[in-house]
N, CA, C and O atoms as a GROMACS GRO file, in nm:
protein
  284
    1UNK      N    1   0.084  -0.117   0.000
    1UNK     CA    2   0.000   0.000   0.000
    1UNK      C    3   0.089   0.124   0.000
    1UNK      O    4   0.137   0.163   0.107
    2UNK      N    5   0.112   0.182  -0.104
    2UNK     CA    6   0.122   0.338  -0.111
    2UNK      C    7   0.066   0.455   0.018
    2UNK      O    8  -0.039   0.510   0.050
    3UNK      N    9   0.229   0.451   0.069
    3UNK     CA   10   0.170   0.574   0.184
    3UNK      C   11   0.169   0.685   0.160
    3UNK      O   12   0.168   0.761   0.257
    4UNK      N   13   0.169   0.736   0.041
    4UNK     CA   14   0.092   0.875  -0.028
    4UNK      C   15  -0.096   0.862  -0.033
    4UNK      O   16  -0.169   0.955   0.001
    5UNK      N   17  -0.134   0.757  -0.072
    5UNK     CA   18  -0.255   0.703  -0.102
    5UNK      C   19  -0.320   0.740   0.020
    5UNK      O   20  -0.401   0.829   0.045
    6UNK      N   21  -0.254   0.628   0.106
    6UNK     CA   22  -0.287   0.583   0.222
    6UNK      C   23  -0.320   0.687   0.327
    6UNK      O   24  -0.430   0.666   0.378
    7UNK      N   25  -0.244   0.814   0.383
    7UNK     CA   26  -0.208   0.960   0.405
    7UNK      C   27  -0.383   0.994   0.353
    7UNK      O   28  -0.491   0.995   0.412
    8UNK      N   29  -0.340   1.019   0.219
    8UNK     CA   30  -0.489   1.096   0.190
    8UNK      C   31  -0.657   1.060   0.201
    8UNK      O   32  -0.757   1.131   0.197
    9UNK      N   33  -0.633   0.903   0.217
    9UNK     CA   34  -0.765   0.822   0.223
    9UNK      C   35  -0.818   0.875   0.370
    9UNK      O   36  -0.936   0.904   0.391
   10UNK      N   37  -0.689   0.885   0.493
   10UNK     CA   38  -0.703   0.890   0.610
   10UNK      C   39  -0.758   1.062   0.642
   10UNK      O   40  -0.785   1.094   0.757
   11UNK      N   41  -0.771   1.165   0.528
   11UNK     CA   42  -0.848   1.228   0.530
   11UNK      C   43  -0.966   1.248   0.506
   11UNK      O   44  -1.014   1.354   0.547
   12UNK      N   45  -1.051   1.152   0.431
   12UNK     CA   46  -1.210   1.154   0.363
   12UNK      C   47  -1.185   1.023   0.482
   12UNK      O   48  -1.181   1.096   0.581
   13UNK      N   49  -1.172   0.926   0.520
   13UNK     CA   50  -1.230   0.834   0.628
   13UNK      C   51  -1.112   0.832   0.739
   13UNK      O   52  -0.994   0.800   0.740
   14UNK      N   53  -1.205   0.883   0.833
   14UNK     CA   54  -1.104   0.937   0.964
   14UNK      C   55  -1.072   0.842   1.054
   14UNK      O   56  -0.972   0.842   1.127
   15UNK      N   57  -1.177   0.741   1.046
   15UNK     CA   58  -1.164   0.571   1.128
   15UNK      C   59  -1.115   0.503   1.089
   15UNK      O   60  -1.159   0.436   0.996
   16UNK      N   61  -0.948   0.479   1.166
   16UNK     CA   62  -0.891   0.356   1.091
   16UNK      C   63  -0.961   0.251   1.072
   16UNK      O   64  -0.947   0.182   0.970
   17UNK      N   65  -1.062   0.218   1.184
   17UNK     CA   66  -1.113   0.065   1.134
   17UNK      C   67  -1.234   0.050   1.030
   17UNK      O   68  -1.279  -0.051   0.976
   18UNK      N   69  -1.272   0.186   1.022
   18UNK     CA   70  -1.358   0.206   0.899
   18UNK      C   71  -1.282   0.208   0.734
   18UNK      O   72  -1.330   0.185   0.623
   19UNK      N   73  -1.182   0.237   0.766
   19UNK     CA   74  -1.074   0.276   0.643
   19UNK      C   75  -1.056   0.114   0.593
   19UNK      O   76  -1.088   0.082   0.479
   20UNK      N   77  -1.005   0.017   0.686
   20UNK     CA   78  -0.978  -0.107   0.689
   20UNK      C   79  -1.092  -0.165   0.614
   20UNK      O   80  -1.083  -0.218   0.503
   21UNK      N   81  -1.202  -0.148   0.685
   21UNK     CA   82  -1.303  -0.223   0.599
   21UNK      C   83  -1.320  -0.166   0.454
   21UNK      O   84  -1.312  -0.254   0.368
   22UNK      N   85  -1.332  -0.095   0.429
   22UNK     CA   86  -1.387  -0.037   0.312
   22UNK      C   87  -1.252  -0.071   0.194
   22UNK      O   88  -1.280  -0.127   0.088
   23UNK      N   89  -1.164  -0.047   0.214
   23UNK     CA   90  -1.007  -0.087   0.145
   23UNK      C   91  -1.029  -0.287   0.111
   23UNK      O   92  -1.013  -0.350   0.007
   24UNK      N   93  -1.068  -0.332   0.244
   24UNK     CA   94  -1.056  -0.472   0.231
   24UNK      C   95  -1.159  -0.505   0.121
   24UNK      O   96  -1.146  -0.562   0.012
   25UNK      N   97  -1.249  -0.460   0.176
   25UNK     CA   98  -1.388  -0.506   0.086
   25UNK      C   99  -1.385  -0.474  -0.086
   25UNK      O  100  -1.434  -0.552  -0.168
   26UNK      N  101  -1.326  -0.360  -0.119
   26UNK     CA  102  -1.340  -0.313  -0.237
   26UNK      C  103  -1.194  -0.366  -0.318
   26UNK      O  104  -1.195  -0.382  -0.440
   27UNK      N  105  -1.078  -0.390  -0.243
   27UNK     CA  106  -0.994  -0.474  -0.305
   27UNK      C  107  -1.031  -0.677  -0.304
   27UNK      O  108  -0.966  -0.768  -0.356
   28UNK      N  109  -1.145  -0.681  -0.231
   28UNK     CA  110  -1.164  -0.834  -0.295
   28UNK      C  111  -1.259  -0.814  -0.427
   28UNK      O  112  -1.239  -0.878  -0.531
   29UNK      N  113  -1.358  -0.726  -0.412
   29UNK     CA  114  -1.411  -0.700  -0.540
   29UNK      C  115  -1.341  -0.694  -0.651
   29UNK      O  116  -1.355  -0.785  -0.733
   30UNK      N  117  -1.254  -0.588  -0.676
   30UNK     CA  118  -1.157  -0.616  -0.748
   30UNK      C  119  -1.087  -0.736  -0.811
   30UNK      O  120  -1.089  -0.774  -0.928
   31UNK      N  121  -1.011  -0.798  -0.683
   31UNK     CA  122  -0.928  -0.910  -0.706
   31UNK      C  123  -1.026  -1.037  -0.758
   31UNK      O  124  -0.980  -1.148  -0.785
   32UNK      N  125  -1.170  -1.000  -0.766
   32UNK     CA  126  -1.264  -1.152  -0.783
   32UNK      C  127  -1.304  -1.112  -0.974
   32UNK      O  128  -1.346  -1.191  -1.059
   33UNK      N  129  -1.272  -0.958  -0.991
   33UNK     CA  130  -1.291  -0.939  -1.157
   33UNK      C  131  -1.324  -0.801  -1.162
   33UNK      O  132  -1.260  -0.732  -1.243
   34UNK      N  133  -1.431  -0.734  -1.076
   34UNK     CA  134  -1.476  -0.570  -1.100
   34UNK      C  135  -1.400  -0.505  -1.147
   34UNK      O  136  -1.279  -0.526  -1.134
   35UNK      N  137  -1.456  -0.394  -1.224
   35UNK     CA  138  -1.394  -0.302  -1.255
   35UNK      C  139  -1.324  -0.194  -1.190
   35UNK      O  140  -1.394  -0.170  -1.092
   36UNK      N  141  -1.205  -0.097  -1.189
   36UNK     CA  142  -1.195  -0.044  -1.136
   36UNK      C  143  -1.290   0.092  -1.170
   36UNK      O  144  -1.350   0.104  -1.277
   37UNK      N  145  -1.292   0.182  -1.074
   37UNK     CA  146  -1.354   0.330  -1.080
   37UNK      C  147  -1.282   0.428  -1.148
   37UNK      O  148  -1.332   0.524  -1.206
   38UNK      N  149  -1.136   0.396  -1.140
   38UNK     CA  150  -1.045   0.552  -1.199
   38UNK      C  151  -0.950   0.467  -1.275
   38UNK      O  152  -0.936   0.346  -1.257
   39UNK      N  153  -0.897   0.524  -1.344
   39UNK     CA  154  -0.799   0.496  -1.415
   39UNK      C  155  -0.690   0.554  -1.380
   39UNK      O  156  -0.682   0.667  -1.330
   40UNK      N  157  -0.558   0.445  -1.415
   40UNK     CA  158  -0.399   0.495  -1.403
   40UNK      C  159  -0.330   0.436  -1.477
   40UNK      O  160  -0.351   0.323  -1.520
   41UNK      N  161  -0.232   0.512  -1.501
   41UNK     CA  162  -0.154   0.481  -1.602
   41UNK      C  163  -0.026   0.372  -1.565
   41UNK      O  164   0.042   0.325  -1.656
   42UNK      N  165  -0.004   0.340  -1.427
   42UNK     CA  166   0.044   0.282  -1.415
   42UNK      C  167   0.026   0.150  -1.347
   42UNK      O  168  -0.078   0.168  -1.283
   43UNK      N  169   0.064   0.037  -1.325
   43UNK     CA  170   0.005  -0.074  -1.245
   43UNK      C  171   0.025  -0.078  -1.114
   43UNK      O  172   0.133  -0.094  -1.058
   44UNK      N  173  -0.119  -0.057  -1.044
   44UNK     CA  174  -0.146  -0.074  -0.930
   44UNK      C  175  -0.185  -0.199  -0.843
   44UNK      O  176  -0.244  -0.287  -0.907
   45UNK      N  177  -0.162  -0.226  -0.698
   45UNK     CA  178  -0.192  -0.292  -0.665
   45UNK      C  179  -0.407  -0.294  -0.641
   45UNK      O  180  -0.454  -0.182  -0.658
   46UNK      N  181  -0.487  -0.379  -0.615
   46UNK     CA  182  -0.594  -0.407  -0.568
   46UNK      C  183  -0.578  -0.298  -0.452
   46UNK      O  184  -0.632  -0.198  -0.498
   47UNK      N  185  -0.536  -0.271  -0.338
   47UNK     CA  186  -0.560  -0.202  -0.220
   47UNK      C  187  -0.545  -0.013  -0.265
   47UNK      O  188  -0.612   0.083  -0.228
   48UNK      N  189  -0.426  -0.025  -0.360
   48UNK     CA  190  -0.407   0.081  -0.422
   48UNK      C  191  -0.492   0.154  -0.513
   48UNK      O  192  -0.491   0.276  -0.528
   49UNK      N  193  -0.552   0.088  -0.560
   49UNK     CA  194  -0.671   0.089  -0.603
   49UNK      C  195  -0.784   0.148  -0.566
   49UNK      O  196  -0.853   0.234  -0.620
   50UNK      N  197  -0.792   0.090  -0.465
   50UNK     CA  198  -0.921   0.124  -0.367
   50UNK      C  199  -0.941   0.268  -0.296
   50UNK      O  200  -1.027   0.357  -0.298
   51UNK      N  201  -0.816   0.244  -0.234
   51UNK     CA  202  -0.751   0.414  -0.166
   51UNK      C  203  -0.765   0.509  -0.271
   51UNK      O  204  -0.832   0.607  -0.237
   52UNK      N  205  -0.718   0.511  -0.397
   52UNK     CA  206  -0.769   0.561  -0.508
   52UNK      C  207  -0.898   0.582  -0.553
   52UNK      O  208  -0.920   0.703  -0.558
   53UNK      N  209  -0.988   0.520  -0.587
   53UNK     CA  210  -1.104   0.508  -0.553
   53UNK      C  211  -1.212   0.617  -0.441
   53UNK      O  212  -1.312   0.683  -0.468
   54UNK      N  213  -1.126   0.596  -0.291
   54UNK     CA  214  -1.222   0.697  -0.201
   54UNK      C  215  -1.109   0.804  -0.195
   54UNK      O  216  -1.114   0.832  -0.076
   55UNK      N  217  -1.008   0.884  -0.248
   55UNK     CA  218  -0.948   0.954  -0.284
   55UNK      C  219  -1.034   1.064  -0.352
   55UNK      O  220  -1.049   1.176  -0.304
   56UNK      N  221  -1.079   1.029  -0.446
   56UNK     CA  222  -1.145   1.068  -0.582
   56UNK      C  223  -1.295   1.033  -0.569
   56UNK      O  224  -1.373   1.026  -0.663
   57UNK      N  225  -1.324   1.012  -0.438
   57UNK     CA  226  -1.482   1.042  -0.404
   57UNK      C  227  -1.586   0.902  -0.510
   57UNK      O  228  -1.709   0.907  -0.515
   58UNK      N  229  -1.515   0.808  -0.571
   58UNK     CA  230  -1.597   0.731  -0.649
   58UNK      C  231  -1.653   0.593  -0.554
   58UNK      O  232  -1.718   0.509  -0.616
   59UNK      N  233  -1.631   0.573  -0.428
   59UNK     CA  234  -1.634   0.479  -0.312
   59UNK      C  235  -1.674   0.582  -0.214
   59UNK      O  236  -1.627   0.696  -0.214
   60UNK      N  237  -1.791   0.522  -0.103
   60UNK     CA  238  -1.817   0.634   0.001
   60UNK      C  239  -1.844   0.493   0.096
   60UNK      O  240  -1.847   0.375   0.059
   61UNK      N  241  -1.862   0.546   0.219
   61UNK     CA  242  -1.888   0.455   0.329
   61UNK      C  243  -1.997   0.513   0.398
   61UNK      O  244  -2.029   0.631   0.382
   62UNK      N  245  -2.055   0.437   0.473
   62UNK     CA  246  -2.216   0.499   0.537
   62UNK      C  247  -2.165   0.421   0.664
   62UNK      O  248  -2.131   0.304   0.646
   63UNK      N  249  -2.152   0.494   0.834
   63UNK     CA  250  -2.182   0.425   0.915
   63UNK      C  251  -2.275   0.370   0.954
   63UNK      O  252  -2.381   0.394   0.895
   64UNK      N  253  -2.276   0.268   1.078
   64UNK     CA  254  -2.429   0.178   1.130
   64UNK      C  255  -2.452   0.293   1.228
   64UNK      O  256  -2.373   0.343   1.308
   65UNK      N  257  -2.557   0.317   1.207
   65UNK     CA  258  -2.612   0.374   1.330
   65UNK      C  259  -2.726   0.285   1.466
   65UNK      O  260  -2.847   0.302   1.461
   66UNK      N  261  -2.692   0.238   1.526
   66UNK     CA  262  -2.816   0.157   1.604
   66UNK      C  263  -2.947   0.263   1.650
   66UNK      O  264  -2.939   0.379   1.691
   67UNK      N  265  -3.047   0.194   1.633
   67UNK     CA  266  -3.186   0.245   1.656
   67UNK      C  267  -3.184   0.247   1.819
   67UNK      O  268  -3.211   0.131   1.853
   68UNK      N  269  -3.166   0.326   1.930
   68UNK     CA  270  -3.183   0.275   2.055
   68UNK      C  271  -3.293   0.257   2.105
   68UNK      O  272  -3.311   0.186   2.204
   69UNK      N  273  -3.405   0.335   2.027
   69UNK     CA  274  -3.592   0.318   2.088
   69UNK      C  275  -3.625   0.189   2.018
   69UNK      O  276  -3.728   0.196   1.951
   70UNK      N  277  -3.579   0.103   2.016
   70UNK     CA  278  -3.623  -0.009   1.956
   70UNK      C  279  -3.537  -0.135   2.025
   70UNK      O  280  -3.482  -0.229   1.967
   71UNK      N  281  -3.544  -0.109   2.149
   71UNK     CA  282  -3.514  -0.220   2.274
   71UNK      C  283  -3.625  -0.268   2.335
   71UNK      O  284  -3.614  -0.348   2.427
   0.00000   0.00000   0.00000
């Protein structure tokens, strides 16, 4: 993983463990055939990819929010 990438992702998703998921998830997509979102000119890895991806706003993440009146 590119720690230029990596640096800037950690500005649009501020939760490392939110960052984690969203990177993991969208580099197995990838790695199983999907397309990527952006283009580069050079060869990237799957994770590199991804970071790229919510870089460039084309990947977003939605947290869970729990309902608490519904105990």
């Amino acid at each position: 993983m590119r720690d230029e990438y990596l640096k800037e992702a950690q500005k649009i998703i501020t939760d490392p463990n939110a960052l984690i998921n969203v990177v993991s998830r969208r580099s197995k997509q990838l790695k199983f055939g999907n397309k990527p979102l952006v283009e580069s000119l050079e060869k990237l890895e799957p994770e590199d990819i991804a970071l790229r991806e919510i870089i460039e706003g084309k990947i977003s993440y939605q947290e869970w929010v729990e309902d608490s009146s519904e105990s």
